[in-house]
NUBAVEX-38950 format. One record per residue: residue number from 1; x, y, z of N, C-alpha, C in turn. Coordinates in steps of 0.001 Angstrom, whole numbers, plus 524288, in hexadecimal, padded with zeros to 5 digits. Layout:
BEGIN
{pos=NUM	n.xx=X	n.yy=Y	n.zz=Z	ca.xx=X	ca.yy=Y	ca.zz=Z	c.xx=X	c.yy=Y	c.zz=Z}
...
This chain:
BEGIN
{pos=1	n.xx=32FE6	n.yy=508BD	n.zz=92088	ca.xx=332FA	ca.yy=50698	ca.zz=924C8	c.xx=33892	c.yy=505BE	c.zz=922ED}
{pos=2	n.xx=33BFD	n.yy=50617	n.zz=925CB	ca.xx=341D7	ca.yy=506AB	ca.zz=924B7	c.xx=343C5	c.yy=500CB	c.zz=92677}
{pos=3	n.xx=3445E	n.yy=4FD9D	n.zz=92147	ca.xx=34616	ca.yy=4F87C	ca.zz=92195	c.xx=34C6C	c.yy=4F895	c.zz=92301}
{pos=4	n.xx=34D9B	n.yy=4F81B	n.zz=927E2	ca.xx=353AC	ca.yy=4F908	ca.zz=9276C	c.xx=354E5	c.yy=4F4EB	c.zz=92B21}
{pos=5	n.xx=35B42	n.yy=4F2B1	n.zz=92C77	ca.xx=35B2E	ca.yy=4EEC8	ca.zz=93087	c.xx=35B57	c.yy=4F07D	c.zz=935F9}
{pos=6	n.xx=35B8E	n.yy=4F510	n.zz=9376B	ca.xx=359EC	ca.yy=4F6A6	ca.zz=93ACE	c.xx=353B3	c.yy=4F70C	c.zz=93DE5}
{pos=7	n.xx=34F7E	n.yy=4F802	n.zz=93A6D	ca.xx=34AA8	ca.yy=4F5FA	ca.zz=93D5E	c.xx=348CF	c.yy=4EFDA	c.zz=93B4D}
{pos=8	n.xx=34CC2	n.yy=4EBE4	n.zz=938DD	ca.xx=34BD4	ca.yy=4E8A1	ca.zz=936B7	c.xx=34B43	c.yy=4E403	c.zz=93CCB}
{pos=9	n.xx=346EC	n.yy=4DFBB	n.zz=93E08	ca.xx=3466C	ca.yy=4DCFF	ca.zz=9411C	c.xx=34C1C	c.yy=4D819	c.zz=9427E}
{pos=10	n.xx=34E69	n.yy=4D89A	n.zz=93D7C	ca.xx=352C6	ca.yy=4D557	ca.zz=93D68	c.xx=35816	c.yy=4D7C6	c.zz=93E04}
{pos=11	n.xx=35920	n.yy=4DA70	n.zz=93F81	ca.xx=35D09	ca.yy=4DED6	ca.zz=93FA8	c.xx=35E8E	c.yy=4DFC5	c.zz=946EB}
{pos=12	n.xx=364AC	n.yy=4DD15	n.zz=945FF	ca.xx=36683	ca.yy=4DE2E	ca.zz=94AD9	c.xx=36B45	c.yy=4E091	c.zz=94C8F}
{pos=13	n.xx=36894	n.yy=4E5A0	n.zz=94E11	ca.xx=36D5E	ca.yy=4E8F9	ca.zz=94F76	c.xx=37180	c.yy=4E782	c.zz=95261}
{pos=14	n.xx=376A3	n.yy=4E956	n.zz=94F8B	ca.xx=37B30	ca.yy=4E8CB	ca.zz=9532A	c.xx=37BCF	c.yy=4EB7A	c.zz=9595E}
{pos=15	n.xx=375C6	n.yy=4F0E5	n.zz=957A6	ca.xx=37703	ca.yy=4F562	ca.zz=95C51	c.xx=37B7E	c.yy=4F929	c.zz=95CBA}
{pos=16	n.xx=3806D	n.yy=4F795	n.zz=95657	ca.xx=3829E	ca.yy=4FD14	ca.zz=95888	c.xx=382F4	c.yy=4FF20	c.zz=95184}
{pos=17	n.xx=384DD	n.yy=504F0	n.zz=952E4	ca.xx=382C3	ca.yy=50815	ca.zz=94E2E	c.xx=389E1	c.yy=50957	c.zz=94C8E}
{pos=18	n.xx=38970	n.yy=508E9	n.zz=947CC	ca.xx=391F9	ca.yy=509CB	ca.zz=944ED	c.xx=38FA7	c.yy=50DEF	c.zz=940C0}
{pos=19	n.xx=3919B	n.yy=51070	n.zz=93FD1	ca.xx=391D0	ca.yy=514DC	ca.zz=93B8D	c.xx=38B67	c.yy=51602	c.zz=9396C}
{pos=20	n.xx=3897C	n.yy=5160F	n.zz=93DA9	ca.xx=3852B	ca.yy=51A93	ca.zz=93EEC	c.xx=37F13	c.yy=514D4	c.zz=93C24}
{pos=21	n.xx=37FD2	n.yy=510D4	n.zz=93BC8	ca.xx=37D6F	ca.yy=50C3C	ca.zz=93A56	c.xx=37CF3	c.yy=508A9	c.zz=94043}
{pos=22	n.xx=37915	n.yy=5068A	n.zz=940F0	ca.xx=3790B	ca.yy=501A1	ca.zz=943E7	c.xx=37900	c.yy=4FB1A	c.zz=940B1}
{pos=23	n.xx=37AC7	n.yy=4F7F6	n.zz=9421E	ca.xx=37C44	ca.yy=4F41F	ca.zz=9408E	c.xx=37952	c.yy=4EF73	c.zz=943AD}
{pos=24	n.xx=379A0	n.yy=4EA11	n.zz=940F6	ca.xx=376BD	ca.yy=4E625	ca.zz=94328	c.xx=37764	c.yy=4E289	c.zz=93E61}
{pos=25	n.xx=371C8	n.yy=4DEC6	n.zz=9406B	ca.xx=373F3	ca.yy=4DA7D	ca.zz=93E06	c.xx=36CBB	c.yy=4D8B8	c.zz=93AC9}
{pos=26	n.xx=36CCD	n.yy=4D4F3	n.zz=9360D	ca.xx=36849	ca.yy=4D4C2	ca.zz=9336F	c.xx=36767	c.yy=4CFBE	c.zz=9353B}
{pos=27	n.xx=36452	n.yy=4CBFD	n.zz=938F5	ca.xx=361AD	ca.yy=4C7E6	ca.zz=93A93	c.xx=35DB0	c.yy=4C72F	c.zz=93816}
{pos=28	n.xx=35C26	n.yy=4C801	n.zz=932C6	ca.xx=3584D	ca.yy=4C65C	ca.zz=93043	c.xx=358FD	c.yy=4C047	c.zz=92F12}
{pos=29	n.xx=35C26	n.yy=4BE3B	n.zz=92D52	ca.xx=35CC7	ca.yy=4B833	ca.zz=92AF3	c.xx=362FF	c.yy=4B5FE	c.zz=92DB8}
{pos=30	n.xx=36238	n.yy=4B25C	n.zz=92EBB	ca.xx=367A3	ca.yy=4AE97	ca.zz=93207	c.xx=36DF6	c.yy=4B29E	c.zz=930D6}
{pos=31	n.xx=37064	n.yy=4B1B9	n.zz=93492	ca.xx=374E5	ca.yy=4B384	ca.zz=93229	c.xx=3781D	c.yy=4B11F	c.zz=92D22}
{pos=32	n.xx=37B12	n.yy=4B3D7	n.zz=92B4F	ca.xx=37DB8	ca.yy=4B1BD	ca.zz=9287E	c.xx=38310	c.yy=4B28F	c.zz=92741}
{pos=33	n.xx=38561	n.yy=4AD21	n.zz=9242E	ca.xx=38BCA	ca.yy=4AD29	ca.zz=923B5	c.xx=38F0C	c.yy=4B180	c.zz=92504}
{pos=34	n.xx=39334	n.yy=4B370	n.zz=92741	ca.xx=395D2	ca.yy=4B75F	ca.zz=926DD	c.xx=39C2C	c.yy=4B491	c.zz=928B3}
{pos=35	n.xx=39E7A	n.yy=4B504	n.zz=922CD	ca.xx=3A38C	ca.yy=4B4CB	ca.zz=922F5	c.xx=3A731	c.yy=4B915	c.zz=9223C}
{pos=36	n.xx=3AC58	n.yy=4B5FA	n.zz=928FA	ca.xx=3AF07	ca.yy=4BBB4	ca.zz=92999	c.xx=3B2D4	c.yy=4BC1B	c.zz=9269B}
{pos=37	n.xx=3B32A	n.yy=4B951	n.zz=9212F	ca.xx=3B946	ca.yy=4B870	ca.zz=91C67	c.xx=3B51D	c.yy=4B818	c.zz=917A6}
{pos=38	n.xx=3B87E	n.yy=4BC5E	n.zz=9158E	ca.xx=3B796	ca.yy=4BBF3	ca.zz=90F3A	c.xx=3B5D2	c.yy=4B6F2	c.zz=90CD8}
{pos=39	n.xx=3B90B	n.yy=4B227	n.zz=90EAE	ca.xx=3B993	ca.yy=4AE52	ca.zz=90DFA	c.xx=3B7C8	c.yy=4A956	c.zz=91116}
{pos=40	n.xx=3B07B	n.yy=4A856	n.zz=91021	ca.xx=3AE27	ca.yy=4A716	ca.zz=91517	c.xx=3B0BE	c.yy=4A11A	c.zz=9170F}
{pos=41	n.xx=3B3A2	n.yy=49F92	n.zz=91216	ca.xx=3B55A	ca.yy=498ED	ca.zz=91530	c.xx=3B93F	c.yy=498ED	c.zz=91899}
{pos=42	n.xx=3BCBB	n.yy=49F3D	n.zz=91879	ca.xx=3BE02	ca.yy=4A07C	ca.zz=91D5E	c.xx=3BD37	c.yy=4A28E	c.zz=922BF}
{pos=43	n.xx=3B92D	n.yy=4A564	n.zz=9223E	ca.xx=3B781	ca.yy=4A9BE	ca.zz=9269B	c.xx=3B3BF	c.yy=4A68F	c.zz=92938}
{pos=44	n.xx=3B4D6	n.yy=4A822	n.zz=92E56	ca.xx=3AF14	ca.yy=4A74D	ca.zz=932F9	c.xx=3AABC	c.yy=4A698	c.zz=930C1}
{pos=45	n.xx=3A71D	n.yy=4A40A	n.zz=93004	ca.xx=3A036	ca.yy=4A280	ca.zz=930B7	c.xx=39EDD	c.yy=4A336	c.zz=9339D}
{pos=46	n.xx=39BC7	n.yy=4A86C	n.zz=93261	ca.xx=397B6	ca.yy=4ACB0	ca.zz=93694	c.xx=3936F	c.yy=4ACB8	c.zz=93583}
{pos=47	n.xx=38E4B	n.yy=4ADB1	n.zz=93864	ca.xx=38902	ca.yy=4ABCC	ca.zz=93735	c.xx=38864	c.yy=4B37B	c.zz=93950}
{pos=48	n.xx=3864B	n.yy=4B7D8	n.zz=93553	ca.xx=38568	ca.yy=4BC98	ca.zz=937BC	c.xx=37FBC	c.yy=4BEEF	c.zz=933D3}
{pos=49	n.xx=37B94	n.yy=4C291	n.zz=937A3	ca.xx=37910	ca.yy=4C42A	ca.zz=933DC	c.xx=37C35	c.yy=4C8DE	c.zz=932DA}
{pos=50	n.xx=378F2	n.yy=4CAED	n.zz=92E55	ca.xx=37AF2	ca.yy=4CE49	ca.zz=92B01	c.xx=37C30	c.yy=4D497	c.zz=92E02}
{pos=51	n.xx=38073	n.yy=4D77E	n.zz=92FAB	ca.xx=381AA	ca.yy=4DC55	ca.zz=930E6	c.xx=37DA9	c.yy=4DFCF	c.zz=92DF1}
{pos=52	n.xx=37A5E	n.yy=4E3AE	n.zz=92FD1	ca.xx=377E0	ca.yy=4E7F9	ca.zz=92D01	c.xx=37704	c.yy=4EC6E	c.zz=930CA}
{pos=53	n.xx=3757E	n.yy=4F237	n.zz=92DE7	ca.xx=37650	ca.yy=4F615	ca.zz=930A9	c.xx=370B8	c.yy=4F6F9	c.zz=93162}
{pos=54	n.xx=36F3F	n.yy=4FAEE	n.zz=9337A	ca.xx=367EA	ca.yy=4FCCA	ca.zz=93634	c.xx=366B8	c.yy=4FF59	c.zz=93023}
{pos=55	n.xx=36895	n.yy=50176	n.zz=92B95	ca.xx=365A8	ca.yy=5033A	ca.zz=92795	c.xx=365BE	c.yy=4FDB6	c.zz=923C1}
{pos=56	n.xx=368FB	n.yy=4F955	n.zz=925FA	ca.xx=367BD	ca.yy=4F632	ca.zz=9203E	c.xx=362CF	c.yy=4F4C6	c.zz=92010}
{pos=57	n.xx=36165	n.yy=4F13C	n.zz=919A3	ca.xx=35C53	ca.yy=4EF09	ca.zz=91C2B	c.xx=35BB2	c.yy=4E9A0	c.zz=916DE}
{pos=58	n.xx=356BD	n.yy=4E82D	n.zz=91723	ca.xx=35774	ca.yy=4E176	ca.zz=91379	c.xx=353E8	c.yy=4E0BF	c.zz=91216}
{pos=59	n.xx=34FFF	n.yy=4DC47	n.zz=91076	ca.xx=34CC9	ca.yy=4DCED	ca.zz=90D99	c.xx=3496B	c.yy=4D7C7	c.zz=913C1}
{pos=60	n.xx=34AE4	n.yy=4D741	n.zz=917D6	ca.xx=3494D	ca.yy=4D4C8	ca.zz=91AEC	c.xx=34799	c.yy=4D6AA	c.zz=91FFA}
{pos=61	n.xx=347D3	n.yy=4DBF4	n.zz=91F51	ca.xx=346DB	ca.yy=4DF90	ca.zz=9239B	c.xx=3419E	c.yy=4DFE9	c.zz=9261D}
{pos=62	n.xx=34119	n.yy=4DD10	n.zz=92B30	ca.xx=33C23	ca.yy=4DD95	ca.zz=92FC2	c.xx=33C55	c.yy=4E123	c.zz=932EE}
{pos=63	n.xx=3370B	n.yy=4E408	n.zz=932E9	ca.xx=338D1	ca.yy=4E85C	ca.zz=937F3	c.xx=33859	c.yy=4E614	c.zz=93D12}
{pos=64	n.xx=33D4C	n.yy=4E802	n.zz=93FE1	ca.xx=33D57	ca.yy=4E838	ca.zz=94518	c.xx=3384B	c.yy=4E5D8	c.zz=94943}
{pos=65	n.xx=33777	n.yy=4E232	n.zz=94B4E	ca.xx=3340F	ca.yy=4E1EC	ca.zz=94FFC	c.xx=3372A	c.yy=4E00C	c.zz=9553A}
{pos=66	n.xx=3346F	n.yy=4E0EA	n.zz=958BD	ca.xx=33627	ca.yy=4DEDD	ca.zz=95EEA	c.xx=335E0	c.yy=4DA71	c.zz=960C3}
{pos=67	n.xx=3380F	n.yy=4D695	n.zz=9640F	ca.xx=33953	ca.yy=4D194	ca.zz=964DE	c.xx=333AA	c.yy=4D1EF	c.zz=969A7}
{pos=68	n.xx=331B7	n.yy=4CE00	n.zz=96A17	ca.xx=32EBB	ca.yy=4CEDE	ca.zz=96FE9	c.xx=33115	c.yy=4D008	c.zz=97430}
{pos=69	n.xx=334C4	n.yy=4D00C	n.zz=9753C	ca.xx=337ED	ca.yy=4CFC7	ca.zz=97878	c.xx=33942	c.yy=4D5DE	c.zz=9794B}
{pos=70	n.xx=33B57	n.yy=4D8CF	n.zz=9752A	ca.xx=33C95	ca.yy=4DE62	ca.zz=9766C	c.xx=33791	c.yy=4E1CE	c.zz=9768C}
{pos=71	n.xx=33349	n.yy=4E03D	n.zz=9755A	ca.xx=32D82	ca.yy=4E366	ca.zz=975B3	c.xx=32E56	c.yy=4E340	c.zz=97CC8}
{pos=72	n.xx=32FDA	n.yy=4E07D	n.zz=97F90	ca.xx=33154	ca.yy=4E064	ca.zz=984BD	c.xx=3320C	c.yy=4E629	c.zz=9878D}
{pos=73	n.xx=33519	n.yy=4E786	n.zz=98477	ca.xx=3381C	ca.yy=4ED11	ca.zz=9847D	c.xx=336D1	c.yy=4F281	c.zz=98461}
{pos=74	n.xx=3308C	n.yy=4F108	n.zz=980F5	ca.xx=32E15	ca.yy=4F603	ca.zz=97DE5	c.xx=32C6D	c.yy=4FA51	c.zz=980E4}
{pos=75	n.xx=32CA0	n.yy=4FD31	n.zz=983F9	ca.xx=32919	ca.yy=50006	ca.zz=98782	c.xx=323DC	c.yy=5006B	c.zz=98614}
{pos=76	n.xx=32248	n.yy=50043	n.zz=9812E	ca.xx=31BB3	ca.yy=50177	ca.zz=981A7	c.xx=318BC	c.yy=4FB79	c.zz=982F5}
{pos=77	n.xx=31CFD	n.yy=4F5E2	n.zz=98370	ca.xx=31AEE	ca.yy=4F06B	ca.zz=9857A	c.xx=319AE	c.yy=4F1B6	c.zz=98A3C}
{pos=78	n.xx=31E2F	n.yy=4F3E1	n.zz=98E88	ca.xx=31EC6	ca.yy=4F2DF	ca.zz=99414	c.xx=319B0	c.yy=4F3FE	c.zz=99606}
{pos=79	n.xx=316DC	n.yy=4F887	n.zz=994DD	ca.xx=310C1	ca.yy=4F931	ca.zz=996F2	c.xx=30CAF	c.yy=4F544	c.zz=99520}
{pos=80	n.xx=30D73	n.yy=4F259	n.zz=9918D	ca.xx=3092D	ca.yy=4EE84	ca.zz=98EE9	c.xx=3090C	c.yy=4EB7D	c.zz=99217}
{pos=81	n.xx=30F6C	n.yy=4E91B	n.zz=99565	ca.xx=30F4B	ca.yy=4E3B5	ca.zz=997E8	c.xx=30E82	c.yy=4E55B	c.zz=99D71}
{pos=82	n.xx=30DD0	n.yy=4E881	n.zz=99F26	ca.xx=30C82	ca.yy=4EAC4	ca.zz=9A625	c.xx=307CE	c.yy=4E97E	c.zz=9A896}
């Protein structure tokens, strides 16, 4: 199986694709610090998770499942619930 953040359960796409990569964001654990100055006792205090692309990957990687909510969606549900 191809551990990447792309089929990773915590992995949230931005939805758009830059130099042939899609991009998103890693929601595995709380966000964290992100200062916009070299020099954090100057710069903004930002709370961000971590930027990553669809081939990165970590040592925390869950595969992908569906919310109850989007199984809603599935076409092979719609005949179960009729």
């Amino acid at each position: 199986m191809n551990k990447r953040c792309k089929g990773c359960n915590f992995w949230s796409s931005y939805g758009e694709v830059s130099k042939g990569l899609e991009y998103g964001t890693c929601q595995r654990r709380a966000p964290q610090p992100r200062y916009s100055s070299a020099n954090p006792e100057v710069g903004s205090n930002e709370a961000w998770w971590p930027d990553t692309n669809e081939f990165d990957w970590c040592g925390d990687w869950a595969p992908f499942r569906l919310d109850a909510d989007d199984a809603l969606f599935l076409p092979w549900e719609t005949e179960m619930r009729l």
